[in-house]
C-alpha positions as CSV (number, residue, x, y, z in Angstrom):
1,X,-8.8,-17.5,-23.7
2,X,-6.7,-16.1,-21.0
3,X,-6.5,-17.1,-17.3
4,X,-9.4,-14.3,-16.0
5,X,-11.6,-15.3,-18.9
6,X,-11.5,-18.8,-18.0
7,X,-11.7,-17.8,-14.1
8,X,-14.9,-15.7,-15.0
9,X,-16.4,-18.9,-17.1
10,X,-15.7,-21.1,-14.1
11,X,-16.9,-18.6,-11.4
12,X,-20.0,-20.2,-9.1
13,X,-21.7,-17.7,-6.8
14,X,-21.5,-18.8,-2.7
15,X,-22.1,-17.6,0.5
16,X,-18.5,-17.5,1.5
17,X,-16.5,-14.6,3.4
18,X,-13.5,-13.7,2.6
19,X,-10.6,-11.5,4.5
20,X,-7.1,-10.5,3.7
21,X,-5.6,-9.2,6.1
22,X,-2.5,-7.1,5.4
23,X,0.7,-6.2,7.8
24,X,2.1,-3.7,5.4
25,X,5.9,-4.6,4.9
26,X,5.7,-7.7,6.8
27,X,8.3,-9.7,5.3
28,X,12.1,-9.1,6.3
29,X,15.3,-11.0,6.6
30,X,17.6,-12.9,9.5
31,X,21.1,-10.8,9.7
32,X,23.7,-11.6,12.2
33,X,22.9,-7.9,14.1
34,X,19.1,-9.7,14.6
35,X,20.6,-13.0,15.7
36,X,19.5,-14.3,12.6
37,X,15.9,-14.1,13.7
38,X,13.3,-12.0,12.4
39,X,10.8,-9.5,13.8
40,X,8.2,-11.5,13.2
41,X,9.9,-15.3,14.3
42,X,11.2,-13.0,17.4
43,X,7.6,-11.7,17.8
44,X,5.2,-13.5,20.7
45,X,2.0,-14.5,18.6
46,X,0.2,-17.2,20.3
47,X,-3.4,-16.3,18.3
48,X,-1.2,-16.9,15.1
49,X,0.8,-19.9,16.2
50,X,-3.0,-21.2,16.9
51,X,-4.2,-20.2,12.9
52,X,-1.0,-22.0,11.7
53,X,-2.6,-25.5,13.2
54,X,-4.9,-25.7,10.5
55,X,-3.3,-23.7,7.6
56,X,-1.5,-23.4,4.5
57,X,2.0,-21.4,4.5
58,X,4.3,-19.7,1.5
59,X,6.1,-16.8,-0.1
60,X,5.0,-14.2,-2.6
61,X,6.7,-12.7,-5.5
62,X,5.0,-9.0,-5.1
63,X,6.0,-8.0,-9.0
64,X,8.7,-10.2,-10.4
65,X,11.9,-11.7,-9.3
66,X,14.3,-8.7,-8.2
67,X,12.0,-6.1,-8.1
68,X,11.4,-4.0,-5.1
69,X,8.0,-2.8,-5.2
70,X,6.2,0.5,-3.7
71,X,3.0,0.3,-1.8
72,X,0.6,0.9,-4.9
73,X,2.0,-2.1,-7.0
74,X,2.4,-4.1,-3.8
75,X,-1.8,-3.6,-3.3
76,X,-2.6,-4.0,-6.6
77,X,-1.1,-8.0,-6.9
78,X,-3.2,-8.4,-3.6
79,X,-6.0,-7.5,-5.3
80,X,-5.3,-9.6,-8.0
81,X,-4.1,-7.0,-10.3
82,X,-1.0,-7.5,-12.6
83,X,1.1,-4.3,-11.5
84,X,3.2,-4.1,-14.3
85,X,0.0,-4.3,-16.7
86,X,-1.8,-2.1,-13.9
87,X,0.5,0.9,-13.5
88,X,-1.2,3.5,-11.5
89,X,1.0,6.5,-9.4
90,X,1.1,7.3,-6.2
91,X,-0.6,10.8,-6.3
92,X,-3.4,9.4,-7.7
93,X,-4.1,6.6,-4.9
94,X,-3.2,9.4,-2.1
95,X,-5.6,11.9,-3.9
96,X,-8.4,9.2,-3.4
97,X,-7.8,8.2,0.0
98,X,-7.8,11.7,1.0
99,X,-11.6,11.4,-0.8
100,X,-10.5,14.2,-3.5
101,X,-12.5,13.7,-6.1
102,X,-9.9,13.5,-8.8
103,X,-11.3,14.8,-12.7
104,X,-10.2,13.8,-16.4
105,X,-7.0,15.1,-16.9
106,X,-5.9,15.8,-13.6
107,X,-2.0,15.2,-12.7
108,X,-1.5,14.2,-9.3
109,X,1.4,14.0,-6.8
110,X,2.0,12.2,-3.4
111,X,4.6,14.6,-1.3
112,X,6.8,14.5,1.5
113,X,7.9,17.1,3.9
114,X,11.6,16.7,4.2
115,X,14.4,18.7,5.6
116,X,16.6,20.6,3.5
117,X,20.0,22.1,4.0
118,X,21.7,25.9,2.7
119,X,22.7,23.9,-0.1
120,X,19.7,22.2,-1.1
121,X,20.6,18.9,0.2
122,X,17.9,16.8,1.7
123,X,19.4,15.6,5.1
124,X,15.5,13.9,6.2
125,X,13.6,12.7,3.3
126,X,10.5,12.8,5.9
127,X,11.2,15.8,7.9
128,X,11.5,14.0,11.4
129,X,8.0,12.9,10.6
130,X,6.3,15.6,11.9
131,X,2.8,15.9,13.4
132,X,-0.2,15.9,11.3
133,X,-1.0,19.0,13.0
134,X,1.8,21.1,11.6
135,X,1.5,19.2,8.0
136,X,-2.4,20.7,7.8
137,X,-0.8,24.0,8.8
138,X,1.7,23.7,6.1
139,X,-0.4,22.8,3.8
140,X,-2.8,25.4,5.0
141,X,-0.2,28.3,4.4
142,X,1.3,26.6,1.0
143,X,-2.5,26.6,-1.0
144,X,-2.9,30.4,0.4
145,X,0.3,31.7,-1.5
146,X,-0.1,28.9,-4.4
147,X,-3.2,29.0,-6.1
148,X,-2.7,29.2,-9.2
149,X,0.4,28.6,-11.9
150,X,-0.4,29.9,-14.8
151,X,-3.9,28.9,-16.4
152,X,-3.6,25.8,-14.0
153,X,-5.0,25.4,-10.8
154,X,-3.3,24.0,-7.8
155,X,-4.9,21.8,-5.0
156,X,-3.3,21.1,-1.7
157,X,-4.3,18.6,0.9
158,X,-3.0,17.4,3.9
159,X,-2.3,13.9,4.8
160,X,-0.7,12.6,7.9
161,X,2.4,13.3,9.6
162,X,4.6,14.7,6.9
163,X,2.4,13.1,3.6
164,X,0.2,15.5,1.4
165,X,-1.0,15.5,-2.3
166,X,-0.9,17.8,-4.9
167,X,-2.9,18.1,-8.0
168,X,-3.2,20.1,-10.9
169,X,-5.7,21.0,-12.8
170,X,-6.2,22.4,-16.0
171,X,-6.0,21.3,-19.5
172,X,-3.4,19.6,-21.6
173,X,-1.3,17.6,-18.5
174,X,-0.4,13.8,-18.3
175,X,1.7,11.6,-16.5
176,X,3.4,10.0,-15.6
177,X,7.0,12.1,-14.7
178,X,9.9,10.9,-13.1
179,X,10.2,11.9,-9.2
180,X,10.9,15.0,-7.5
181,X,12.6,13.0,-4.7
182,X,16.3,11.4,-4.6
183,X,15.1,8.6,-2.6
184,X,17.8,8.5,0.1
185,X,19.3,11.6,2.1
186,X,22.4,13.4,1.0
187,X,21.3,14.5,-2.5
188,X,19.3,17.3,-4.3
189,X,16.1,17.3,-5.4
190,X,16.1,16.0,-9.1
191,X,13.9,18.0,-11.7
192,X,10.7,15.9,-12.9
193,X,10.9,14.3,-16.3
194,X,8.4,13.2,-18.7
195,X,8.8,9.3,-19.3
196,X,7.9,10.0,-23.2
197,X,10.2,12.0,-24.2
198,X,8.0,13.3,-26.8
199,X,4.9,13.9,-25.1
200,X,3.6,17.8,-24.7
201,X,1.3,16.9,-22.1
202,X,4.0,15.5,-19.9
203,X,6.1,18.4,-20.8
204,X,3.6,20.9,-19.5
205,X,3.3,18.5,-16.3
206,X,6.7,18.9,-16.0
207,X,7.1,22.6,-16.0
208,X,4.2,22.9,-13.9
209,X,5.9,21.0,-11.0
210,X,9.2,23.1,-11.9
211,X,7.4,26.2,-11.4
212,X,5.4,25.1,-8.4
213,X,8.4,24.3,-6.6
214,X,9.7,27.8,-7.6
215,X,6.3,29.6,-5.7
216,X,6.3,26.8,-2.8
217,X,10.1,26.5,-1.7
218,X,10.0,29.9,-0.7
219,X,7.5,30.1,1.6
220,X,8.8,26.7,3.8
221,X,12.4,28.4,3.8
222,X,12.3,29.4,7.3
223,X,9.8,26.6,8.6
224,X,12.5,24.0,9.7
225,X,12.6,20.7,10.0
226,X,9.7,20.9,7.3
227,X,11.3,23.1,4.9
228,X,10.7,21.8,1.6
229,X,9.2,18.4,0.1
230,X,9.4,15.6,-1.7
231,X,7.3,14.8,-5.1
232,X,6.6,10.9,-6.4
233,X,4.1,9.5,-8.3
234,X,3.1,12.0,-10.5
235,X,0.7,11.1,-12.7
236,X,-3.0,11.3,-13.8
237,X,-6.0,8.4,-12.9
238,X,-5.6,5.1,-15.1
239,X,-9.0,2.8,-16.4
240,X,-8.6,-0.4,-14.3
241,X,-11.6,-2.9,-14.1
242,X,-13.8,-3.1,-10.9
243,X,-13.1,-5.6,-8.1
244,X,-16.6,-6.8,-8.1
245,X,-16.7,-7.4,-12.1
246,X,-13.6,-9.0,-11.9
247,X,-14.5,-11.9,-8.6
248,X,-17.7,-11.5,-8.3
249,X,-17.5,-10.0,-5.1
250,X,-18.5,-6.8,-3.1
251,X,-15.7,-6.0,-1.0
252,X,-15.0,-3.5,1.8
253,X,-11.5,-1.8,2.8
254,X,-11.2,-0.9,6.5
255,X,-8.1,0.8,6.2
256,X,-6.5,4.3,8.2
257,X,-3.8,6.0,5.7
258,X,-5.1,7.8,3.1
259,X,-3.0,5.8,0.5
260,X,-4.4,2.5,1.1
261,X,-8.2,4.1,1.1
262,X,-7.0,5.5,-2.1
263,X,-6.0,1.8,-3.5
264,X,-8.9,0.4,-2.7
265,X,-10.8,2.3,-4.0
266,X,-9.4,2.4,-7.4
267,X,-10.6,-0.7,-7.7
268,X,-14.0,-0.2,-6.5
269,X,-14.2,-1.0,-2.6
270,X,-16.0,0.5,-0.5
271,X,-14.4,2.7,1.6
272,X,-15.0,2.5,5.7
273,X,-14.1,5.2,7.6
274,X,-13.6,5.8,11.2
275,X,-11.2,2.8,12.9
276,X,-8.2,4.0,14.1
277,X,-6.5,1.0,15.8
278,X,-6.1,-2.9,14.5
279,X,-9.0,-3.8,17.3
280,X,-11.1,-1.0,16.0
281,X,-11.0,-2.7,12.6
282,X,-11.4,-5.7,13.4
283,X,-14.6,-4.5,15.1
284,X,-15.4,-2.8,12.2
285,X,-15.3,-6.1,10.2
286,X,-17.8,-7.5,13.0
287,X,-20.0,-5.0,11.9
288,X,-20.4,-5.2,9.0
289,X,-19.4,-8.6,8.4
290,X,-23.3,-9.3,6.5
291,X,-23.0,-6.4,4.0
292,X,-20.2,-7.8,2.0
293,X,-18.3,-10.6,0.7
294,X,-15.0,-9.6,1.1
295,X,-12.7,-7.7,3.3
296,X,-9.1,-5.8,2.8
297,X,-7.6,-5.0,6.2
298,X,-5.2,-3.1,6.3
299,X,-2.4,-2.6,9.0
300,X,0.8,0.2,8.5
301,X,3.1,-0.3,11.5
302,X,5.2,-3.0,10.9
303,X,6.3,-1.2,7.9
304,X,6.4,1.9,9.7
305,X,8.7,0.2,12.2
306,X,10.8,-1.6,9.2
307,X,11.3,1.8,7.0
308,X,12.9,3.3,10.4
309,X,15.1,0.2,10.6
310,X,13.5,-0.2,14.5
311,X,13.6,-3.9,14.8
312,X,12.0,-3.9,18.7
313,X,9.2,-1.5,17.3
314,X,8.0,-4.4,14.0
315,X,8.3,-6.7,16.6
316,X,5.9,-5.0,19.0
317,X,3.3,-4.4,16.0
318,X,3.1,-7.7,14.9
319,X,2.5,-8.7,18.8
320,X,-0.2,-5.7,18.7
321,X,-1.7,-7.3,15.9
322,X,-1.6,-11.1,17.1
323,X,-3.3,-9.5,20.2
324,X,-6.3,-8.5,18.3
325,X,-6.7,-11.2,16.2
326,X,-9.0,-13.3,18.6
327,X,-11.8,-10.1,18.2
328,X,-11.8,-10.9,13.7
329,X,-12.5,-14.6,14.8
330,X,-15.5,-14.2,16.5
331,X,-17.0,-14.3,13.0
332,X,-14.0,-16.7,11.7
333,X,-13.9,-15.9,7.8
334,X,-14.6,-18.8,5.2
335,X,-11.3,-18.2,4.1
336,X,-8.2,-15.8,5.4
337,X,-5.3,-14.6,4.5
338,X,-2.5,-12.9,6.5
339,X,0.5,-11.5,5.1
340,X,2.1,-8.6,3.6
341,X,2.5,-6.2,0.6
342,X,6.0,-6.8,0.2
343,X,9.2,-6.8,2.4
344,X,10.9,-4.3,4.8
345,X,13.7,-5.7,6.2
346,X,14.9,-3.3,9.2
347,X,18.5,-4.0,7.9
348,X,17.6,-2.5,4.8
349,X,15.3,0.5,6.3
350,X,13.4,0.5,2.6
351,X,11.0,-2.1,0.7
352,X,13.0,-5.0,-0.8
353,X,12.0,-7.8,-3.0
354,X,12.3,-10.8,-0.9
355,X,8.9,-12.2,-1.1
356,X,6.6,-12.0,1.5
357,X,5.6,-14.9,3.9
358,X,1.5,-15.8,3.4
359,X,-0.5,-17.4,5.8
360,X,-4.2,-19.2,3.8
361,X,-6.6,-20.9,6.5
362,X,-9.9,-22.3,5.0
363,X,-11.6,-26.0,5.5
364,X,-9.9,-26.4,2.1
365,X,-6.5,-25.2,3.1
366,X,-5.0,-28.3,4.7
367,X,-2.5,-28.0,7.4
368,X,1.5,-27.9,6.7
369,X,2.0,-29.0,10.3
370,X,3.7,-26.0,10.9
371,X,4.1,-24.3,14.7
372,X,4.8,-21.1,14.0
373,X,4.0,-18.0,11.0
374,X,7.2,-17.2,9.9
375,X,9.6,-16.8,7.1
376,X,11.4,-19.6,8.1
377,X,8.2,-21.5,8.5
378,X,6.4,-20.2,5.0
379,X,9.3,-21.5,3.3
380,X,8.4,-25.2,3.9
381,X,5.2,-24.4,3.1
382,X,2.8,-26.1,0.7
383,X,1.7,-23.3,-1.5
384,X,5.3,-22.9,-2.4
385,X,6.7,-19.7,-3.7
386,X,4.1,-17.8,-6.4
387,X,3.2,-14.4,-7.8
388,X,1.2,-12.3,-5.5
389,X,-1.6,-11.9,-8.4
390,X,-2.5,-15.1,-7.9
391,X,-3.5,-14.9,-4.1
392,X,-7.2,-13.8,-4.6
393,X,-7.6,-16.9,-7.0
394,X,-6.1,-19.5,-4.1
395,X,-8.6,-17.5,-1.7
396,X,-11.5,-17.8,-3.9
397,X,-10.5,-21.5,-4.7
398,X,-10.6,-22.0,-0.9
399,X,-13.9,-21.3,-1.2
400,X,-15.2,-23.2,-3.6
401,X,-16.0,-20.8,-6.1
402,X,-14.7,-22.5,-9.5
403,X,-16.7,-24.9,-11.0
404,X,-14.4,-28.2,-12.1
405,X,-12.0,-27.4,-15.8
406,X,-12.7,-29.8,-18.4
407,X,-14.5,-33.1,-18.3
């Protein structure tokens, strides 16, 4: 029997209410340029310091020691997902959140605006982050003049700021391919692969992206700073079993980027629109705190802030956040969980794999008789250092939802 056999045997249905609350590249590290602080033990957060009083604190492993993780397999050990067993590309989690409605043998690809220059170099990887405004009229122009390649049809939507998705449809495609996108500024874009290097399905994908790039690059020549893009996670929609057949639980996101709409939905959450800000979500939750049992929150700017190496700016989310926290309270969850999908040190200006601090306050949690959430802080903390995968289990633990193993 393996472990989600046995907690499926165990499982005992309750009344509980769960959140997980997610500042998206939370973790970072202390360099001498920071002082040796970091954003968030620099950070004012009073309504946290409060939580800590009563909680449980530690570090998570997102995928395995060393490994930097993107947002997708980040999500997907929240969830309770194994990400390496659970690979799913980017494309296809964009494509969702956008609400595309994404059919069997579609290919899908998240993209990037960047900046190109005479020589093909990519000098901004995100165009100087442009306004959503101009990426819908973009995107707009680039579906006009590229409808079709070949027998294949092409969909464009927009995203925001510089992020769109691209699919294609037709018959014979798979993923996934490598990426159309150097990852760092001062290099070409590399030609998509397949990853089996006998596959014919990948092989058409392939093409496909080689001659789309031939019909789109063209028509962004003279549209500076956004004058070309960036291709990763290309690759068509994997099987992956639903949140509420694998806890027991119906579960809500209340998330604003597309991509993190996109992941929870994957998995089966239902998707609620409209909340803009941190308070708006948390409102959100207030709302419809009675109409499920769990709750993914979602919150982009201290990653935002980390990715642009803008140390002052991560620090003023996670205050932004701390500020809010006092409106999710009013209906204080059975159990919570703060924390983030992985690390984005603003040294580093890119995910990393130092694990992420976790916060876990329930009646069950215990206190560590710590002052303060912080990396610093987590690392004394008494649910140790573990695999991210294994956070919904501790949260559903917290609320008593396993019967007693053995006699």
């Amino acid at each position: 029997m393996n472990h989600d056999a046995l907690y499926s045997q165990l499982l005992v249905k309750t009344p509980a209410k769960m959140v997980l609350v997610v500042l998206d590249g939370l973790g970072d590290i202390a360099t001498r340029s920071q002082n040796y602080l970091t954003p968030l033990e620099a950070a004012s957060t009073p309504n946290l310091d409060r939580l800590t009083e009563d909680s449980a604190q530690g570090r998570m492993i997102p995928v395995a020691p060393g490994i930097t993780p993107g947002s997708g397999p980040g999500h997907l050990a929240l969830f309770g997902y194994d990400p390496i067993e659970y690979q799913v590309g980017r494309g296809v989690i964009e494509a969702l959140g956008l609400g595309i409605d994404l059919k069997a043998g579609d290919v899908a690809a998240r993209a990037n605006f960047c900046t190109l220059n005479e020589k093909g170099i990519v000098t901004d990887r995100r165009a100087g982050r442009i306004k959503t405004e101009i990426c819908e009229a973009l995107c707009a122009e680039l579906s006009k003049k590229v409808k079709k390649i070949g027998d294949t049809e092409v969909i464009i939507r927009p995203g925001k700021e510089h992020r769109f998705v691209v699919i294609f449809r037709g018959k014979g495609l798979e993923g996934p391919l490598t990426d159309a996108d150097p990852n760092r500024e001062g290099l070409p874009i590399p030609v998509v692969k397949p990853t089996v290097a006998r596959s014919a399905k990948q092989k058409k994908a392939a093409k496909l992206v080689a001659d789309f790039y031939k019909s789109a690059l063209p028509v962004l020549k003279a549209k500076r700073p956004a004058n070309g893009f960036l291709m990763r996670g290309i690759a068509h929609q994997p099987a992956i079993p639903a949140f509420v057949d694998r806890y027991g639980l119906r579960a809500a996101a209340i998330a604003v980027y597309p991509m993190y709409k996109g992941l929870s939905q994957l998995v089966g959450m239902k998707k609620i629109e409209g909340p803009e800000t941190i308070a708006q979500q948390f409102e959100r939750y207030l709302t419809e705190h009675d109409n499920y049992d769990f709750f993914f929150i979602h919150y982009k700017y201290t990653d935002k802030h980390g990715e642009d190496g803008n140390f002052e700016g991560k620090r003023k989310a996670i205050e932004d956040l701390d500020a809010a926290l006092p409106i999710l309270l009013r209906k204080r969850p059975t159990v919570l969980a703060i924390t983030g999908d992985h690390s984005t040190p603003c040294s580093m200006k890119g995910h990393s794999w130092h694990p992420q601090p976790v916060l876990l306050t329930s009646e069950c949690s215990g206190s560590d008789k710590l002052d303060r959430f912080t990396e610093t802080g987590a690392n004394l903390g008494s649910l140790g250092v573990f695999e991210a995968k294994h956070l919904i289990r501790l949260m559903q633990a917290n609320a008593k939802m396993f019967d007693k193993f053995g006699a």
